[in-house]
One Martini backbone bead per residue (centre of mass of N, CA, C, O) as a GRO file, in nm:
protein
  262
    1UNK     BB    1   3.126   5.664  17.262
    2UNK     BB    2   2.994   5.829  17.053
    3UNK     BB    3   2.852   5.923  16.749
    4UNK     BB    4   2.903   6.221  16.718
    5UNK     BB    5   3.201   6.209  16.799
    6UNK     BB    6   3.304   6.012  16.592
    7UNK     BB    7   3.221   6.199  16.337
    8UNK     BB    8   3.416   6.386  16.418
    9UNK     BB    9   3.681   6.235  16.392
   10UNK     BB   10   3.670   6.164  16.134
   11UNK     BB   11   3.658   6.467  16.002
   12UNK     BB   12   3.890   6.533  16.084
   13UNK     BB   13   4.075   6.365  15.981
   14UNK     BB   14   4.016   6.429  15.684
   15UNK     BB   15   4.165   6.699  15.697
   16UNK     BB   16   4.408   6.624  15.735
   17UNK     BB   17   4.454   6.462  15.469
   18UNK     BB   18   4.385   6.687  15.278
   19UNK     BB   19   4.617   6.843  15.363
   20UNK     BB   20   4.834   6.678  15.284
   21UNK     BB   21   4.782   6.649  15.021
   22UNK     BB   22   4.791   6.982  14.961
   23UNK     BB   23   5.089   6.978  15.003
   24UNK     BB   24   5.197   6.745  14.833
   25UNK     BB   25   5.081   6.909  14.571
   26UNK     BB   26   5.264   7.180  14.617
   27UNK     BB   27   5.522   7.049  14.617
   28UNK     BB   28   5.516   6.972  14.405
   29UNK     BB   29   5.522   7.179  14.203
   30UNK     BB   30   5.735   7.317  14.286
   31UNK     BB   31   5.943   7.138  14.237
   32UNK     BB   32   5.906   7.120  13.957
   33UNK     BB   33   5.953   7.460  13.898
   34UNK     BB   34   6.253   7.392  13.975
   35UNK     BB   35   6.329   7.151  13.745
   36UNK     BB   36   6.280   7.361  13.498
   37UNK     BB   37   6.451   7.561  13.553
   38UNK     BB   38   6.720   7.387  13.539
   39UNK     BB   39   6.672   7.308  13.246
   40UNK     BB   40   6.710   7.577  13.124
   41UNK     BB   41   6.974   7.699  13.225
   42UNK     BB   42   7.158   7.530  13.027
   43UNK     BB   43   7.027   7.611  12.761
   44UNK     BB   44   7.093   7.907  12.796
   45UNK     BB   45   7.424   7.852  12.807
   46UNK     BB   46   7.422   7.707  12.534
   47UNK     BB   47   7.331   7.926  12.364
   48UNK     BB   48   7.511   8.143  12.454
   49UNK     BB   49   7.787   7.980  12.371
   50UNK     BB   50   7.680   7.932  12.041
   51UNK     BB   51   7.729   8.227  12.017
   52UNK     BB   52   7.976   8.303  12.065
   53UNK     BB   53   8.076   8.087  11.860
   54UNK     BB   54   7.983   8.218  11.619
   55UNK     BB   55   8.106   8.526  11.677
   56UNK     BB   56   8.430   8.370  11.668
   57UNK     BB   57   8.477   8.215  11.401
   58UNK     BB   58   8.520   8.409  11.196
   59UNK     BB   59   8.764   8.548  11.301
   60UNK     BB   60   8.911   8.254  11.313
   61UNK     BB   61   8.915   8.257  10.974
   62UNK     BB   62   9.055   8.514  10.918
   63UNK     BB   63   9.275   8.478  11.031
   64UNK     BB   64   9.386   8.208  10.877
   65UNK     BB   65   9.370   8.364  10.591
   66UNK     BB   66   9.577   8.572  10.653
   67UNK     BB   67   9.792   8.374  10.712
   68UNK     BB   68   9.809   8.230  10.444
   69UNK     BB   69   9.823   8.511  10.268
   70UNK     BB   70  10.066   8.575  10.414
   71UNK     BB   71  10.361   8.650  10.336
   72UNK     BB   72  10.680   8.526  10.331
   73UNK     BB   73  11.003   8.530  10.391
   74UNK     BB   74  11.269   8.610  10.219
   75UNK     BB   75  11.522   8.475  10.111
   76UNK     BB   76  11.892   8.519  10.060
   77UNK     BB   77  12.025   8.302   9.770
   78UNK     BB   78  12.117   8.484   9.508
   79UNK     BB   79  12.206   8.318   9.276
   80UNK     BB   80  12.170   8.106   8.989
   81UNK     BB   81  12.251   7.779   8.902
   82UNK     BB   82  12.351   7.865   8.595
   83UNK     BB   83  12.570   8.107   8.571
   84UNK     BB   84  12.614   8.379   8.325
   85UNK     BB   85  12.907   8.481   8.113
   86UNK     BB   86  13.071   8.704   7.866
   87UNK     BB   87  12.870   8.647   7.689
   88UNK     BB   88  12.826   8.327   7.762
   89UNK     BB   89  13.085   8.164   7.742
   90UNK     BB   90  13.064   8.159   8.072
   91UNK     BB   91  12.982   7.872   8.332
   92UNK     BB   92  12.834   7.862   8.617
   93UNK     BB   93  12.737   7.570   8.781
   94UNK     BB   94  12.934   7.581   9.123
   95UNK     BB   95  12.929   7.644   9.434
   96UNK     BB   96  13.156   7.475   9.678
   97UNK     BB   97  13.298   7.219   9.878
   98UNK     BB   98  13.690   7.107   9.894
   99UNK     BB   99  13.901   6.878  10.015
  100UNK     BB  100  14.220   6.887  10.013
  101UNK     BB  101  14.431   6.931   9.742
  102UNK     BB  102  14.544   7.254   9.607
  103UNK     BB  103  14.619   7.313   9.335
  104UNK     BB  104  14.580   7.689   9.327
  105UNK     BB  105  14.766   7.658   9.649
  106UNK     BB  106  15.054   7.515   9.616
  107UNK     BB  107  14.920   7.226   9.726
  108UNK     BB  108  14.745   7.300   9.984
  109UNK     BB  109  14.570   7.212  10.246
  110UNK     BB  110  14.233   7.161  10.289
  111UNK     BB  111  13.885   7.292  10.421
  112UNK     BB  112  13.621   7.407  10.251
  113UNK     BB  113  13.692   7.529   9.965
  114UNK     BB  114  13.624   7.728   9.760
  115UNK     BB  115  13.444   7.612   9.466
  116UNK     BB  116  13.451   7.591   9.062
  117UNK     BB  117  13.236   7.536   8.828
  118UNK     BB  118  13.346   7.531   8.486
  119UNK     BB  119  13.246   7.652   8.116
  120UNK     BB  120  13.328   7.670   7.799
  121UNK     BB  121  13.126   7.810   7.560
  122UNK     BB  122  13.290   7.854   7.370
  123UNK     BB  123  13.518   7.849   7.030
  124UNK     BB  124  13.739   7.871   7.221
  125UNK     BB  125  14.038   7.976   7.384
  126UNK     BB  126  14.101   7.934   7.720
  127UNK     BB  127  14.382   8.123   7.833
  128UNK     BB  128  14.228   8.341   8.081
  129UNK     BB  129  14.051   8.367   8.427
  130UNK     BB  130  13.941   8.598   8.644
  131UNK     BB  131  13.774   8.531   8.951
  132UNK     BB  132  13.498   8.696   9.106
  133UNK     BB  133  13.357   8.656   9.447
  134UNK     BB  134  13.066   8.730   9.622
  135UNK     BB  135  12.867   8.743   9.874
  136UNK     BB  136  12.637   8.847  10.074
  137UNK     BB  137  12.835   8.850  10.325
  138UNK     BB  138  13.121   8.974  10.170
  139UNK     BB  139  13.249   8.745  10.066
  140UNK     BB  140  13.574   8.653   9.913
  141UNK     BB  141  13.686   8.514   9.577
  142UNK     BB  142  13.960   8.352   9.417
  143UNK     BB  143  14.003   8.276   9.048
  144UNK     BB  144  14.200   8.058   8.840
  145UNK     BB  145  14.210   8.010   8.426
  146UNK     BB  146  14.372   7.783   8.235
  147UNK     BB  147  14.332   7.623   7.925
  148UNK     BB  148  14.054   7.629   7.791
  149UNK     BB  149  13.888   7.460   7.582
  150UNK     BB  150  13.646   7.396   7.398
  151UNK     BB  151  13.358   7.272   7.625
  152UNK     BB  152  13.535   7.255   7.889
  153UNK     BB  153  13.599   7.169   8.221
  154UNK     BB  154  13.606   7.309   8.554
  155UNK     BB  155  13.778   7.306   8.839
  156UNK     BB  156  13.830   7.556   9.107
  157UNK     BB  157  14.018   7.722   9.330
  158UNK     BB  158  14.120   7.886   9.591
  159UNK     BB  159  14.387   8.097   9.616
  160UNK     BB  160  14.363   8.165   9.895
  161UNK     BB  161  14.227   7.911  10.088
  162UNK     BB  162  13.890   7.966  10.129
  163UNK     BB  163  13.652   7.903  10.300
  164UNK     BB  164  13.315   7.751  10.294
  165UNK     BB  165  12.962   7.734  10.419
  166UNK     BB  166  12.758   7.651  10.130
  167UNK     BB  167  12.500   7.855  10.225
  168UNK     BB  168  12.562   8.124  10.111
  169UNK     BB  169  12.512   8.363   9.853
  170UNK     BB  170  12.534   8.476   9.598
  171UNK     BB  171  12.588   8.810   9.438
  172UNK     BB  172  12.869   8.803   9.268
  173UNK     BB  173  13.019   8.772   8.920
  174UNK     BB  174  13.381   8.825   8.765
  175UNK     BB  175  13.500   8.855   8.480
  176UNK     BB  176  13.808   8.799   8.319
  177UNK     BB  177  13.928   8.759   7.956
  178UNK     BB  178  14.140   8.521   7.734
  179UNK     BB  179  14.144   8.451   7.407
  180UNK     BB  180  14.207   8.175   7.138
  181UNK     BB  181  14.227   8.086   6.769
  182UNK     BB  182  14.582   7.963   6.807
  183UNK     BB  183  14.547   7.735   6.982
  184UNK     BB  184  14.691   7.410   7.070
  185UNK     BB  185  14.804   7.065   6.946
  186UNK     BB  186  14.889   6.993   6.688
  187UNK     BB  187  14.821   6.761   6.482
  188UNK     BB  188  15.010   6.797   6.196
  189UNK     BB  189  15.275   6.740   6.358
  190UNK     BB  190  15.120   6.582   6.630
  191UNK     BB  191  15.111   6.338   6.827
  192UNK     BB  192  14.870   6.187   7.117
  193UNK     BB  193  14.951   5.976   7.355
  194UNK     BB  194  14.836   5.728   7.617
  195UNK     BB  195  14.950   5.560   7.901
  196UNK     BB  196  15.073   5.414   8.181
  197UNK     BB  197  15.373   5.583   8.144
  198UNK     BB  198  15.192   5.822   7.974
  199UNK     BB  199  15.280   6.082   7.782
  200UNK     BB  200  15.319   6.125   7.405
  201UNK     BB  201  15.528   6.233   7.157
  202UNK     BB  202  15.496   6.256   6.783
  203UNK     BB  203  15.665   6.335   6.511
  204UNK     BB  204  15.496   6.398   6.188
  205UNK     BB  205  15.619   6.676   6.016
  206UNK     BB  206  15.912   6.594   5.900
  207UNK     BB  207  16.042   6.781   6.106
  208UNK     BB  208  16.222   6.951   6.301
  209UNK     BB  209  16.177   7.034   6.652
  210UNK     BB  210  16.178   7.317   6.877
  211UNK     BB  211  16.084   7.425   7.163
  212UNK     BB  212  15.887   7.285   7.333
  213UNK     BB  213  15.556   7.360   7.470
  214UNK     BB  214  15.347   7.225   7.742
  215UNK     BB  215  15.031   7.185   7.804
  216UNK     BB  216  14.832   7.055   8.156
  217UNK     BB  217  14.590   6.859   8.275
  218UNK     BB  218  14.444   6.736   8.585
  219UNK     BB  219  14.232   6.472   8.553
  220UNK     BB  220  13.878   6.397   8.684
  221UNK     BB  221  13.591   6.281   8.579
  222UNK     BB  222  13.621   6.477   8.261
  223UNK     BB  223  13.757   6.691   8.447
  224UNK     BB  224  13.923   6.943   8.505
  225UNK     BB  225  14.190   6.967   8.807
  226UNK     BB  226  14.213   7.263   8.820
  227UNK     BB  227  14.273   7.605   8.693
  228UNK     BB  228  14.567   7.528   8.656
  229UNK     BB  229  14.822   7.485   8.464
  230UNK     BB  230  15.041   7.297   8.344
  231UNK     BB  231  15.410   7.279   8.254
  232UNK     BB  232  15.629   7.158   7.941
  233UNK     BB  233  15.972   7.063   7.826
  234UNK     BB  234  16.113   7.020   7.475
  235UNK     BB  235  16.416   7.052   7.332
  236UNK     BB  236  16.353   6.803   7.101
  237UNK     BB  237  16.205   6.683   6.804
  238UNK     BB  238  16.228   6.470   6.592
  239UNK     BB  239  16.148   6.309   6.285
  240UNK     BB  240  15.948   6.049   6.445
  241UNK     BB  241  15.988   6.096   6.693
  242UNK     BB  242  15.934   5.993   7.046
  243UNK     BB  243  15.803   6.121   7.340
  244UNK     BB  244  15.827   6.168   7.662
  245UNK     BB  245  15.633   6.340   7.929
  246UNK     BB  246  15.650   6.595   8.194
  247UNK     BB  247  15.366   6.489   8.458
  248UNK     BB  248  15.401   6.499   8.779
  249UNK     BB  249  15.202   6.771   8.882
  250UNK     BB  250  15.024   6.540   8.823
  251UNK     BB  251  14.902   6.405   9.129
  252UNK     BB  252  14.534   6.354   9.110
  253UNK     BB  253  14.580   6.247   8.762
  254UNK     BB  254  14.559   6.238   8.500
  255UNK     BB  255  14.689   6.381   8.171
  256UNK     BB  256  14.597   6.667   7.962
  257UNK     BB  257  14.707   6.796   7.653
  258UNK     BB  258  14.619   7.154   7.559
  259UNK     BB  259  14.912   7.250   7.461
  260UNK     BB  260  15.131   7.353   7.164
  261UNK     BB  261  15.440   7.518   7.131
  262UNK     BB  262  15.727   7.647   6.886
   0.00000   0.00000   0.00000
């Protein structure tokens, strides 16, 4: 082979090489720029994210912001206790549920019967309360209550023997009542004692007493249970005498004499 040819080889060579080089270089070229187009592209899905979420976050706080001061809804929960009658005479402290033996209702067996606790706030002798109850949702209680001196506290239970479901708000609450300033114990004739016996009077008043009649409360826990009183006659008692009286019908506490009249 000639020097010519070679020469010529060469060049060509070199040709082939340079062309190489700038495919080469080329390629890179489209590469980087489709990698930063790439690079570009999620940055941009990433901005409109960004915005949208700029967008809709005051929405979302202020939705949060109406719900938070959106009044909620109120529930009826009726009168609230204590609650006074009566020109405040009468205080009804609680209606409750009580089971067991009802003394307002002839003794008979209760199960979560509508029950009442009642102060007389007077500084009289409350001689009788007919109370009625109504609830939110219609239901109706009727309460009797005999013979609570002043500031004395009674349970009362209802007359007929009605249920309460404990949850339901009392609507209204109404009362009759007759007081007295001349019932009482008669302290300055009568004397009053108990002991595990029963209740005893003693007739301190120096004459012979005829047709006492005596009234009394079975107590539990320092408050008359049951508001009807029961009653109870003794047909004489001399001067000086002492006797029992028969307090038989308290039969779930000891008995407290309220009233002797004669």
């Amino acid at each position: 082979m000639s020097d010519r040819q070679s020469g010529h080889g060469r060049k060509k060579n070199r040709l082939w090489i340079l062309l190489i080089v700038v495919i080469v270089v080329l390629l890179g070229i489209v590469i980087a720029i489709n990698q930063g187009g790439h690079e570009q592209e999620p940055s941009t899905e990433q901005t409109e994210k960004n915005e949208a979420t700029d967008d809709t976050q005051p929405a979302d706080t202020n939705d949060e912001e109406e719900e938070e001061t959106e009044p909620s809804e109120e529930t009826d929960t009726g009168l609230e206790f204590p609650y006074l009658l009566d020109d405040d005479k009468i205080q009804i402290d609680s209606l409750f549920q009580y089971s067991g033996i009802n003394l307002d209702a002839q003794n008979e067996e209760c199960e979560d019967v509508a029950s009442l606790q009642l102060k007389n706030n007077s500084d009289q002798y409350l001689e009788k309360a007919e109370i009625s109850v109504e609830l939110t949702d219609g239901t109706a209680f009727s309460f009797e209550v005999e013979d609570i001196p002043a500031g004395k506290s009674v349970m009362a239970f209802d007359t007929a023997n009605t249920a309460y479901d404990g949850k339901t708000g009392v609507a209204l609450i109404d009362a009759t009542t007759t007081y007295s300033s001349d019932a009482g114990l008669k302290e300055t004739d009568i004397k009053i004692t108990s002991d595990d016996n029963g209740v005893q009077l003693e007739n301190i008043s120096g004459n012979a007493l005829a047709n006492l009649k005596i009234k009394y409360h079975c107590v539990m826990d320092d408050m008359y249970f049951g508001g009807i009183s029961s009653e109870t006659e003794v047909a004489g008692l001399a001067a000086g005498e002492t006797t029992t009286v028969d307090t038989s019908e308290s039969i779930l506490g000891d008995a407290e004499v309220v009233s002797i009249t004669y």
